[in-house]
N, C-alpha and C positions, 0 to 999 in steps of 0.2 A: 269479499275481501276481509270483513271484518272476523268470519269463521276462521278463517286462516290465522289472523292475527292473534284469536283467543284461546288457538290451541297452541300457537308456538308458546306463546306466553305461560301456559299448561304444564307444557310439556320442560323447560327451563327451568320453573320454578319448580318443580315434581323432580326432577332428576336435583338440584343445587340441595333441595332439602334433604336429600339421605347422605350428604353431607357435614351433618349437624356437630359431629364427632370427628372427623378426619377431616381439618382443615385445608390439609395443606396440598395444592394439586399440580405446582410445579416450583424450578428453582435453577440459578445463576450461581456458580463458584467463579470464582477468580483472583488474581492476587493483583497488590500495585506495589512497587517499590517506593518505600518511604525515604529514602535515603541512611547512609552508613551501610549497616550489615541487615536493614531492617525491610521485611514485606507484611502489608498485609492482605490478611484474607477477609474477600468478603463474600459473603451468601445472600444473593438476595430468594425469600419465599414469598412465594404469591398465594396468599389465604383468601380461603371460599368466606365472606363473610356471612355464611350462614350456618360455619361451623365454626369450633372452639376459638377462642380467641388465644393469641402465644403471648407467651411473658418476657419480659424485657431481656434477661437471661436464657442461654439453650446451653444445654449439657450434652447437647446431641453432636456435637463436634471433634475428631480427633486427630493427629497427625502421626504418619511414622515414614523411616527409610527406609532404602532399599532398592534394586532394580530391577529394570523391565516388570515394573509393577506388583513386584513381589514385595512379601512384608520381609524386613532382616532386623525388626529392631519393635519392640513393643509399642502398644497402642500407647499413647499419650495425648491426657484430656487438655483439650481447649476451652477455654470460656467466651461462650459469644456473647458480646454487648449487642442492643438494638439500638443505631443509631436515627431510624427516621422509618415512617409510615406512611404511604401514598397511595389514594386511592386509582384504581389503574379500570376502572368499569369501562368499557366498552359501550358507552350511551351520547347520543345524541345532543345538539348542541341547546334543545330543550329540555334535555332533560337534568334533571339531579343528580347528586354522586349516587352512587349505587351502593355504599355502604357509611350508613350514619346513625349512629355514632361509632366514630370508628374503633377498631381491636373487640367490637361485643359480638358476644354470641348469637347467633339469627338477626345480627343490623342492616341484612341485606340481600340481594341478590347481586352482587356485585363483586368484586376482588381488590382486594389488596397487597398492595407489594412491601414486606417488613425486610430490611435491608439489617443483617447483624455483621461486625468485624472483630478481626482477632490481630493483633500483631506480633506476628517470629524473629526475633532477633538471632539470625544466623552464626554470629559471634560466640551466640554462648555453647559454655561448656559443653553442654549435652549433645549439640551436633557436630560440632570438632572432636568428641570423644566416640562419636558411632562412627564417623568419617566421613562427614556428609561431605560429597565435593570430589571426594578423592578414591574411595575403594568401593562407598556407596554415594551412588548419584542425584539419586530422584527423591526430591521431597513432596508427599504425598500428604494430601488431608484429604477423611472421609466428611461424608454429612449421613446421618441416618435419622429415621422418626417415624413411630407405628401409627398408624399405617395408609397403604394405599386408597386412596378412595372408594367404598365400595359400589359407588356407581358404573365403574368401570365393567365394560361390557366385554373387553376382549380377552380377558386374562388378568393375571396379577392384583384383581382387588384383596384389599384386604393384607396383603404382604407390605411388608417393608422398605417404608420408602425409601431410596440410599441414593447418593453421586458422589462424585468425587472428582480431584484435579491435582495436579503435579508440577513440580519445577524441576529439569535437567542441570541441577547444579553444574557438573559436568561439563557439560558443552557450554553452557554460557562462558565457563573459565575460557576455553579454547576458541574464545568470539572477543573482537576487539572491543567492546561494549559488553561487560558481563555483567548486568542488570537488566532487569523485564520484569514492564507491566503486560500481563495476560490484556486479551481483548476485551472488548466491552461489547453489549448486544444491544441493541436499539429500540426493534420490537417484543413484545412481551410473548412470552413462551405458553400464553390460552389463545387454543384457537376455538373460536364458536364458528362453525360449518354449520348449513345451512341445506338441508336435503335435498340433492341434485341438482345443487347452484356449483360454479366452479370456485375453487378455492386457490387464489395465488400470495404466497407466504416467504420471507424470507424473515431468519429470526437479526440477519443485520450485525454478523459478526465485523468488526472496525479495528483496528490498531494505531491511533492516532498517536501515542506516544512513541514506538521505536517503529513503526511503519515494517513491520515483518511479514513471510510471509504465512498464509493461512491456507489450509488446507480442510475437510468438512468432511465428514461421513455420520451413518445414520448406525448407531453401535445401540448392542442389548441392554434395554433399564436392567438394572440389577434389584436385588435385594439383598444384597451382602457383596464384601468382597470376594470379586472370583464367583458370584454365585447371581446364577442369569433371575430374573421376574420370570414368572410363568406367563405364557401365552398361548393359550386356546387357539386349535388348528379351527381354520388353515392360515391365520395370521400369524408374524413372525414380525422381528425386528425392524426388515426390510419394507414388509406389506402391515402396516401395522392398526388397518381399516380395510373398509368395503368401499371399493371407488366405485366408477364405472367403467367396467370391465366388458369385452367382446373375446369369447365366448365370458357368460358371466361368471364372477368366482371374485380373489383379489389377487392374482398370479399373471394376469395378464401384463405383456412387454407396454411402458409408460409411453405415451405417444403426447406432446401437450400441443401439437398442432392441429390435433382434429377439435373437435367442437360438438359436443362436450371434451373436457381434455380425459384420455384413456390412460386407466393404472392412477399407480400411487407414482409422481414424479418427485426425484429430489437428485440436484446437482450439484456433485462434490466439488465444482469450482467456484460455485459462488452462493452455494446452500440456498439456492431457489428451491419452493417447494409447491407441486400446483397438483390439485385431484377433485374428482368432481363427487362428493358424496353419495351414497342410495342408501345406504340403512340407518333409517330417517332417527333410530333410538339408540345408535352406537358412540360410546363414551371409550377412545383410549387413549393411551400414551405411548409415549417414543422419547427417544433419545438422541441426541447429535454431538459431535465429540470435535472438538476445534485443537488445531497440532497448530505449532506455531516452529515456526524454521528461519534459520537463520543463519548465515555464511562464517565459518570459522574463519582463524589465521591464516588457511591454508587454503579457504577460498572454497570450502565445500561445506553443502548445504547441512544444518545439523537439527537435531529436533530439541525445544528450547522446554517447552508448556507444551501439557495436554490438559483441555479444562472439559466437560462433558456440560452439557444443561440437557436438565428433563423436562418433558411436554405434556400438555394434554390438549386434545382434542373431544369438543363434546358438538354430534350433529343432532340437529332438531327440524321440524317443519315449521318456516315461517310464510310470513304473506310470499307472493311473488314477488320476487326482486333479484334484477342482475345486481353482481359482486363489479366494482368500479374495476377497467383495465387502464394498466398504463403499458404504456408503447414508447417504445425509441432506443437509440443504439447502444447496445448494453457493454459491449467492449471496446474501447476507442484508445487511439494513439496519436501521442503528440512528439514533438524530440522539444528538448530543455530549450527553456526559453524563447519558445512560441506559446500564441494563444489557441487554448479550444474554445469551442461553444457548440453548443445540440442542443437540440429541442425535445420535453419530454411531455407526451398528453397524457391526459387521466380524464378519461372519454364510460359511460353508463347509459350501457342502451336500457329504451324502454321496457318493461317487462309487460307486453302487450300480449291480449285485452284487460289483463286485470289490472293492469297498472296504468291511470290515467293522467296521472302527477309525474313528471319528469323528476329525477332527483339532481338537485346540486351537486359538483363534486368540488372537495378541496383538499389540495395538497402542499402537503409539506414533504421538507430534506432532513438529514441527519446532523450537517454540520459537516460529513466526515474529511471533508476534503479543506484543510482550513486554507485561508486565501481563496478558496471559489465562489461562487454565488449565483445562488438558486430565486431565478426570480417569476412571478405570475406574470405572464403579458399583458393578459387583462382577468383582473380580479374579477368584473360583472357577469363574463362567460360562464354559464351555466355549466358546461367542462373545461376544462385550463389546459392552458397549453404556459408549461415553464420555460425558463432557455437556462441551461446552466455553462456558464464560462468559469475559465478559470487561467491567468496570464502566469506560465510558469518561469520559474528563474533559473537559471543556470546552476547547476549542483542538484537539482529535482529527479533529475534521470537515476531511473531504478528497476533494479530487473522485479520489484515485484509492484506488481501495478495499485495503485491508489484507487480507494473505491467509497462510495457512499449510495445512501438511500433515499430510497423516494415512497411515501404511502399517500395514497386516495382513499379520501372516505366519503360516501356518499350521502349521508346523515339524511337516510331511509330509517323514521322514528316509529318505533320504539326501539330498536336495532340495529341500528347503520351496518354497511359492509363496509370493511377497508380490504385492501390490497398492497400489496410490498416488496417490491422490486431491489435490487442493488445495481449499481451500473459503476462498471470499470473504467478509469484511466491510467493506458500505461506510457510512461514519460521515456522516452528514449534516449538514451546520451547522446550528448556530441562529441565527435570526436576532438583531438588537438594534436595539432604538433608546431613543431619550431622549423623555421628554416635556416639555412646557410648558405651563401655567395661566394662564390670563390674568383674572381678575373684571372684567368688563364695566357701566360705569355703569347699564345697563339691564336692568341683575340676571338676566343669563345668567355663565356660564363658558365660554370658550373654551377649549379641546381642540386639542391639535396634536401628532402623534407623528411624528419625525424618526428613520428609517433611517440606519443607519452607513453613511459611506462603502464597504467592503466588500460590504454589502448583492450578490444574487445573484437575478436574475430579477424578479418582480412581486410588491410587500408587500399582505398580506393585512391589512386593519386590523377592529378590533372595537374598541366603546366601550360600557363600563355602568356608570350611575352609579346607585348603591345607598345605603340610609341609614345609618345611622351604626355599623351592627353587620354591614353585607356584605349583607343580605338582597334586601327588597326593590326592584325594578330599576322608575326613576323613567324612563330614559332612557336606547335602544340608538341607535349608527349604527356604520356601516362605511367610514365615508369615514378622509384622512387627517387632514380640519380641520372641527371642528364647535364648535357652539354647544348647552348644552341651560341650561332656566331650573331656578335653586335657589333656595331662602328663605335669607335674607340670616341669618349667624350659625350656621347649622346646619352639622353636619360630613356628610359625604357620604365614601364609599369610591369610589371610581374605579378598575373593571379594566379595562386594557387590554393585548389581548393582537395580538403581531405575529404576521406567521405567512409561510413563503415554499409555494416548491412540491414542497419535501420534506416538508411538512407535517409539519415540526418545531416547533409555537409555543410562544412563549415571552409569560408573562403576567407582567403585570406590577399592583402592588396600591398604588397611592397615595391617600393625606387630604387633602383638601381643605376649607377654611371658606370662605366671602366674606362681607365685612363691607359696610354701607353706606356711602357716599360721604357723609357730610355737603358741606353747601353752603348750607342757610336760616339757620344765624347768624352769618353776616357780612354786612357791608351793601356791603363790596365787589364787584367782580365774582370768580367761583370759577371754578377751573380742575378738577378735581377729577383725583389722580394714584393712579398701583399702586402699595404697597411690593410686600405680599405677600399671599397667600393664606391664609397661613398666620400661626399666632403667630409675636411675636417674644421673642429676648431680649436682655437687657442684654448691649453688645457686638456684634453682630450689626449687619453692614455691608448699608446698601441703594441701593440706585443713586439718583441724583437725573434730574429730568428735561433732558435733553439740551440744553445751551446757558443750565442756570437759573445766575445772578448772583443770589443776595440772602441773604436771612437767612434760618436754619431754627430755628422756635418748638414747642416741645412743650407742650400744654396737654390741660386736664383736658377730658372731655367737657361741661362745663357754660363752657367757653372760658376757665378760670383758667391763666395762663403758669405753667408749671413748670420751662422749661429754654429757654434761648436758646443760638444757636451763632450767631455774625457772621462769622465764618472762611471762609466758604463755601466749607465741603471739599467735595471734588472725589467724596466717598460720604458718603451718610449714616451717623452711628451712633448704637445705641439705648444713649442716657446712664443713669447709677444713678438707676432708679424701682423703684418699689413697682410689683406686678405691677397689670396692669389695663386697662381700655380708655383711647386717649388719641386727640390729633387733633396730626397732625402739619399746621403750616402752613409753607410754602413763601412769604417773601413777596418780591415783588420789584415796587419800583416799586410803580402802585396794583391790583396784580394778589398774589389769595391762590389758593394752591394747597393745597387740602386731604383727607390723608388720614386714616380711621380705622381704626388697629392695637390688638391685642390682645398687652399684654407682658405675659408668663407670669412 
């Protein structure tokens, strides 16, 4: 075992040192909205410290307009400031940082992440004078810096390192929210593969500030704008190493459920990336390009950010050791305000006979999902088993699903494996609607449930009227407008529940009475009118019938006048009585309009 170990070690340190001169081996754009007219940009680069160290300032940055990626408007320099330095080494929980003292030349075998920013103030002249926003869209900044690594085995050493990222002025205007912060990535963009171990990766693209949505593909490193990296056949953009492949090569179709996993996999839903390495001295790179989308005025999906990060992967031969797997349900559905919970393991099989020490595994989350929580069941198990809940609230429901991360590391020393999953939840709305009661002269109740405006797809209706304690059911339909007959004075419960095709329903538990219509003791003609269905009380405003001119009379049920109103306000109201049943007349002209209410 110890052979093993002193050639991986060899073999790392021999490749990190032709390095010594080309720092820099990968890199993160993105912007954040500062507020006002203001974004900024930030770059983070991840330097080999065993090459050059960077300076607080970079002149390597520029910005220009222009659309569908074209230039329409001269380069123009940025100044990047370096706001902070972190060592980001890949080492065990015994071991040391991997590069000290930090920012020096040959301080390590280890990497560092130097994070620079710039701030665009959108307002000024220069971009109202090119039209940004309006005739030209896209606000684009380069990054460049010579040169590529010349360890790199597949292609493109030695060329020009370059990325880039973009804002859809444009579409944000035409989005109710027209500010955006780009995504943030979680895991760090070096992968150390580990010869003919499996390799499961996700770089952990999150949008925790406007929660939009994300979409992932695997685009060409450049070395200029418009101008692809070279890459040595028969690797390409797509295939951009030696997996393990049947028949061998790197063109074989990705299969990740055999064992080893087959091909180079990577999934544009949720930028998983899993391959199982064989060419034990292969250094390259690759690129992934994050679109960010998001719902205009008009309710269609629009493209906001495109931010690219570039990669590198460097494979080597280590001891024997499995890479930690995590397991559990990576897409899951809730509807708004209910609770999830699942269970996610981070499980390290032996690598037997050479491996006699079982490895610990430990794991951690991203945060991304804030109000959830990711918890260890039992911290002393030698693999873990997490549970993550999360109680959501009503207004969560979103057609783009929420998502966060999960990595295990096995802290298999002098090298641990990690591993890096993402797992989906998507919230489902609830629906709503309002209802209305109508008491029908011919002693039914009319039923009508009315969907929200926002409403999504085809309403699912249910109607059941029950007696006076929920029980027994007098009367089901499914429509949106019915009729069913009740005895006049009784109370009734009415459920009705809405329901869409996330089959999220939402029930709803309303009282209802209907009283009789009086009309045999007048000797007029009768019009007979609705307050309500319900009791009233003193104070309590109710509509009059539409176009009435006359007097409104309150009288006992035996027809004694108790209250007159000649004013003929524009609503009725229920004046100081003693509680009880009464007849409301309506008169006008020689026409009576008569209702009977119950004041509580």
């Amino acid at each position: 075992m110890k052979k093993y170990l002193i050639l991986g070690c060899c073999i790392f340190l021999g490749a990190l040192n032709l390095l010594k001169s080309n720092s820099i081996m990968a890199s993160d754009m993105g912007f954040k909205y500062m507020g006002g007219s203001t974004y900024r940009l930030s770059i983070k680069i991840y330097r080999n410290c065993l090459g050059d160290s960077l300076k607080t300032n970079l002149d390597s940055a520029f910005w220009f307009v222009g659309n569908n990626g074209n230039r329409s408007s001269a380069l123009n320099y940025l100044k990047l400031t370096r706001i902070s330095i972190v060592d980001v080494s890949n080492v065990c929980s015994s071991t040391s940082s991997g590069c000290n003292p930090a920012n020096t030349t040959g301080s390590g075998s280890g990497v560092e992440e130097h994070v620079y920013i710039a701030d665009l103030d959108l307002s000024n002249s220069i971009f109202t004078t090119l039209g940004l926003g309006s005739s030209l869209c896209e606000l684009n900044v380069i990054f460049k810096s010579c040169c590529r690594n010349p360890e790199i085995t597949t292609g493109s050493h030695g060329e020009t390192f370059f990325t880039q990222a973009s804002l859809n002025i444009c579409n944000l205007n035409k989005c109710k929210s027209n500010i955006n912060s780009t995504s943030d990535f979680y895991s760090k963009p070096i992968i150390y593969a580990y010869c003919n171990m499996g390799v499961f990766y996700n770089s952990v693209a999150t949008d925790t500030n406007d929660f939009d949505s994300l979409s992932f593909k695997l685009v060409k490193p450049l070395k200029g704008l418009k101008s692809e990296a070279t890459l040595a056949a028969p690797f390409s953009y797509l295939k951009p190493l030696t997996p393990y492949c049947l028949p061998a090569g790197v063109n074989c179709t990705p299969n990740i459920k055999t064992n080893p996993t087959r091909g180079f996999f990577f999934d544009t839903s949720n930028c998983n990336i899993a391959f199982t390495p064989t060419q034990c001295d292969e250094s390259s790179v690759f690129a992934i390009a994050v679109q960010e989308f998001r719902k205009d005025s008009l309710g269609n999906w629009v493209n906001i950010s495109t931010i690219s990060r570039e990669m590198q992967c460097i494979v080597a031969i280590m001891a024997p050791n499995n890479p930690p797997t995590i397991t559990g349900p990576t897409v899951n559905k809730v509807c708004e305000g209910d609770k999830i919970c699942f269970d996610i393991k981070g499980t390290d099989a032996t690598y037997t006979p050479y491996q006699t020490i079982p490895d610990t595994v430990q794991m951690n989350w991203n945060g991304g999902i804030p109000g959830g929580t990711f918890t260890i069941k039992n911290p002393k198990d030698r693999e873990k088993t997490a549970q993550f809940c999360w109680q959501t609230q009503i207004g969560d429901g979103s057609p783009v699903a929420y998502s966060f991360a999960v990595t295990a590391t096995d802290d298999h020393c002098p090298n641990p494996l990690q591993s890096t999953r993402s797992f989906k939840v998507l919230v489902m709305a609830k629906p709503a609607a309002s209802r209305s009661y109508h008491c029908l002269d011919s002693g039914r109740l009319e039923m009508k449930s009315n969907v929200t405006k926002d409403f999504v797809g085809t309403p699912i209706y249910k109607w059941s009227v029950r007696d006076s304690i929920g029980n027994n059911e007098s009367f089901y339909s499914t429509k949106m407008l019915d009729t069913a007959k009740l005895k006049m004075g009784e109370k009734y419960i009415i459920v009705h529940t809405i329901n869409n095709s996330s089959n999220c329903p939402v029930i709803y538990q309303d009282t209802v009475v209907c009283y009789d219509q009086v009309n045999s003791i007048f000797n007029a003609k009768i019009i007979p009118f609705v307050v309500s269905p319900n009791p009233l009380q003193v104070g309590d405003k109710f509509d009059l019938p539409q176009g009435f001119k006359g007097q409104v009379e309150w009288c006992t049920i035996d027809g004694k006048l108790v209250f007159s109103n000649a004013q003929n306000p524009q609503n009725g109201i229920v004046p100081q009585l003693a509680p009880g049943f009464y007849l409301i007349e309506l008169i006008d002209s020689e026409t009576k309009r008569v209702a009977k209410v119950l004041v509580k």
